[in-house]
DRENBAKOL-604178 format. One line per 8 residues: number of its first residue (from 1); for each residue x negated, y negated, z of N, C-alpha, C. Coordinates in nm, 4 decimals, always signed. Example, Ala and Ser with C-alpha at 12.3 -4.5 7.8 and 13.67 -1.06 7.14 Angstrom:
BEGIN
1> -1.3190:+0.5690:+0.7800:-1.2300:+0.4500:+0.7800:-1.3200:+0.3300:+0.7800; -1.2850:+0.2250:+0.7080:-1.3670:+0.1060:+0.7140:-1.2900:-0.0030:+0.7870
//
This chain:
BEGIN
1> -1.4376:-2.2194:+0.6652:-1.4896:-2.0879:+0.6321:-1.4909:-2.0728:+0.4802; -1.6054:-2.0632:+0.4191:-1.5928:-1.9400:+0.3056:-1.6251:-1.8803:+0.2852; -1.6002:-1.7456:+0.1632:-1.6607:-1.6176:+0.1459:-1.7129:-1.6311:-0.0083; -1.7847:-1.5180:-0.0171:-1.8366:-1.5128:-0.0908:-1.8792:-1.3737:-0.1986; -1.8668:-1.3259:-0.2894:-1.8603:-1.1603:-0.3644:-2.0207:-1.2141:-0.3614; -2.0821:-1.1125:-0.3598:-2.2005:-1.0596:-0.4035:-2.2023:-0.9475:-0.5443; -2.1662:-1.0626:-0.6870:-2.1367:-0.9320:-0.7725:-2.2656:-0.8274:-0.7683; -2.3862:-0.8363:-0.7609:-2.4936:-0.7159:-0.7650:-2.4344:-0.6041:-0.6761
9> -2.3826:-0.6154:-0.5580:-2.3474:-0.5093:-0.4740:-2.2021:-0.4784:-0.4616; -2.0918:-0.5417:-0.5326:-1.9710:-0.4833:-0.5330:-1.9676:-0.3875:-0.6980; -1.8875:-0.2079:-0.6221:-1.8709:-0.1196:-0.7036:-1.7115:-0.1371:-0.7337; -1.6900:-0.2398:-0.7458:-1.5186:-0.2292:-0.7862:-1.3963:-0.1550:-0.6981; -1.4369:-0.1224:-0.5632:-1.3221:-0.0703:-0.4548:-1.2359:-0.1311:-0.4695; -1.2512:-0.2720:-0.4692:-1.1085:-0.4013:-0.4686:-1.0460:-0.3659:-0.3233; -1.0868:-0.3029:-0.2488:-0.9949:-0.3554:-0.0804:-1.0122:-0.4788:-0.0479; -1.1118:-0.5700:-0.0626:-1.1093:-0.6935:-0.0639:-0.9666:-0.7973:-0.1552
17> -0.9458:-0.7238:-0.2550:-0.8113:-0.7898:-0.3111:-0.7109:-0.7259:-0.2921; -0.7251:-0.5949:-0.2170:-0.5590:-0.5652:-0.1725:-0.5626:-0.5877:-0.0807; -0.6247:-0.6565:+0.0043:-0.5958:-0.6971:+0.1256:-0.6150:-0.8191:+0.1617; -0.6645:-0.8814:+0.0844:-0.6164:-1.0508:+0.0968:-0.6535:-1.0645:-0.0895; -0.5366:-1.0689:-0.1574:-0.4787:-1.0974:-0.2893:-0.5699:-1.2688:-0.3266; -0.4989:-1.3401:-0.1832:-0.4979:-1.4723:-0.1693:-0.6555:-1.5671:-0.2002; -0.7216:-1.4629:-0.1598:-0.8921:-1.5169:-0.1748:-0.9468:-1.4340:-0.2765; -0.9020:-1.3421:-0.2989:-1.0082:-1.2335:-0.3959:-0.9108:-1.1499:-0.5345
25> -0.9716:-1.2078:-0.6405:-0.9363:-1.1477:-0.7504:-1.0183:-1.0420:-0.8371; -0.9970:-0.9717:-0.9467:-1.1160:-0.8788:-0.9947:-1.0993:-0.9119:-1.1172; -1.2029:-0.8833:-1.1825:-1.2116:-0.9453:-1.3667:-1.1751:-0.7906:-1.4288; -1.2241:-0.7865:-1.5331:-1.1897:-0.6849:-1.6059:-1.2631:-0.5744:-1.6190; -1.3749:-0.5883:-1.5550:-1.4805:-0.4421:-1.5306:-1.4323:-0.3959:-1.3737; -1.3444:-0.4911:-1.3180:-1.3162:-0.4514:-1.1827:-1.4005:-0.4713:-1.0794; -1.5142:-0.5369:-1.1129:-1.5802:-0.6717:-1.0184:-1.4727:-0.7739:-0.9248; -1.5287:-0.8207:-0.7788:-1.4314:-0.8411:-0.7540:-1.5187:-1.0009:-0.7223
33> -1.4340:-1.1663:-0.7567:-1.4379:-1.2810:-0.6707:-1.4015:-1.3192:-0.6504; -1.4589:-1.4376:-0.5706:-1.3825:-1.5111:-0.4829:-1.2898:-1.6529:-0.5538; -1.1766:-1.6494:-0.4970:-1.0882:-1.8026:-0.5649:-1.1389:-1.9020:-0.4523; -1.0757:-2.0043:-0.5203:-1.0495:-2.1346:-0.4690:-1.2436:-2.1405:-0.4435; -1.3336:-2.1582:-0.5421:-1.4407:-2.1701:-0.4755:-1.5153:-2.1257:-0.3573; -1.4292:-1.9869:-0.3226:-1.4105:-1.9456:-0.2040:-1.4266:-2.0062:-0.0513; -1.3287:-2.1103:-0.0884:-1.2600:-2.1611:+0.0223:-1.1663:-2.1048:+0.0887; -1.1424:-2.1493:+0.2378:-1.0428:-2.0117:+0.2984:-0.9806:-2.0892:+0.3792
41> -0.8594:-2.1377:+0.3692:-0.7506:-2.1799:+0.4574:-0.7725:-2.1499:+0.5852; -0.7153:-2.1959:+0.6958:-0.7431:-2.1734:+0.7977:-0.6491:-2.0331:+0.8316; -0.5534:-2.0721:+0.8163:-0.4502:-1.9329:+0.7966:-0.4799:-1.7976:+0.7342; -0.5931:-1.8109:+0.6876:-0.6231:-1.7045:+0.6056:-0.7879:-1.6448:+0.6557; -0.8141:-1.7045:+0.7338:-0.9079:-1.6624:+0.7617:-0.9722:-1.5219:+0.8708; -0.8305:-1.4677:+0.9299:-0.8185:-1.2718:+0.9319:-0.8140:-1.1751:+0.8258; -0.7588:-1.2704:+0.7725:-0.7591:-1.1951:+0.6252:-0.9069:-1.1636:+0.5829; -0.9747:-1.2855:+0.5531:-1.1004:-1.2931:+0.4878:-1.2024:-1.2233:+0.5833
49> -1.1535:-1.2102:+0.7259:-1.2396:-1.0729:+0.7689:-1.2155:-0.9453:+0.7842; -1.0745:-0.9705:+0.7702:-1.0193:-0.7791:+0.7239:-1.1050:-0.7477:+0.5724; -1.1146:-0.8690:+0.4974:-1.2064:-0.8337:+0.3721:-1.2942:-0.7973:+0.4096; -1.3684:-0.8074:+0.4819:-1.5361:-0.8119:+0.5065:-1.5255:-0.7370:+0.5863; -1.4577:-0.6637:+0.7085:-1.5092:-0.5646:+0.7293:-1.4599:-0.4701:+0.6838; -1.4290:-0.4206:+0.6136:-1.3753:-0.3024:+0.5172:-1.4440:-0.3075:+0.3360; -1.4972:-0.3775:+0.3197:-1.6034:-0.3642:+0.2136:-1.7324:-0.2525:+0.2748; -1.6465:-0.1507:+0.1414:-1.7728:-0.0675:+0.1385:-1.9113:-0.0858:+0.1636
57> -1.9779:-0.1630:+0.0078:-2.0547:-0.2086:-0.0358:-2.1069:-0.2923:+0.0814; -2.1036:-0.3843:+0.1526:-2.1228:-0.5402:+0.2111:-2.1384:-0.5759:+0.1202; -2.0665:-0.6248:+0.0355:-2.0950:-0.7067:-0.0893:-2.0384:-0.8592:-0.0303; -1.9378:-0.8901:+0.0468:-1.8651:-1.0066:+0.0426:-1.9756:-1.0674:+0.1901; -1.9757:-1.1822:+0.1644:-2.0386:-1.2659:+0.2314:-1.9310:-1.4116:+0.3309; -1.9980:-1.4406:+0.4342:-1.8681:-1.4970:+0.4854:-1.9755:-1.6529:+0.5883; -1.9572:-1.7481:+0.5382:-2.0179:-1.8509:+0.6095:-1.9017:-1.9577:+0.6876; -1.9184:-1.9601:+0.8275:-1.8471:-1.9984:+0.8621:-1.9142:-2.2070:+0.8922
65> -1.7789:-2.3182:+0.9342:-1.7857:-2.3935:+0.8732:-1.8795:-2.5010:+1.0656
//
């Protein structure tokens, strides 16, 4: 699995990084992306859809493998 920010459509909510820290960081305008190339552990991959469905925006994108 990975995900993916769509910076054009994320407004800086960041529930995507308080709720999985582990995949999603925010820069300094408060844009939010994805780590590890947004690669997603297998373990982590509720996480990475508690991200996605709780993005406001649909900004985060999610391709599975």
């Amino acid at each position: 699995m990975k995900v993916h920010v769509v910076k054009e459509k994320c407004q800086g909510h960041n529930r995507c990084y308080t709720l999985a820290p582990e995949l999603f960081d925010v820069d300094d305008l408060g844009t939010a992306f994805e780590l590890n190339e947004g690669e997603v552990p297998k373990e982590l991959e509720d996480k990475a859809r508690l991200a996605f469905d709780n993005c406001p925006e649909f900004a985060i994108e999610i391709t599975e493998d």
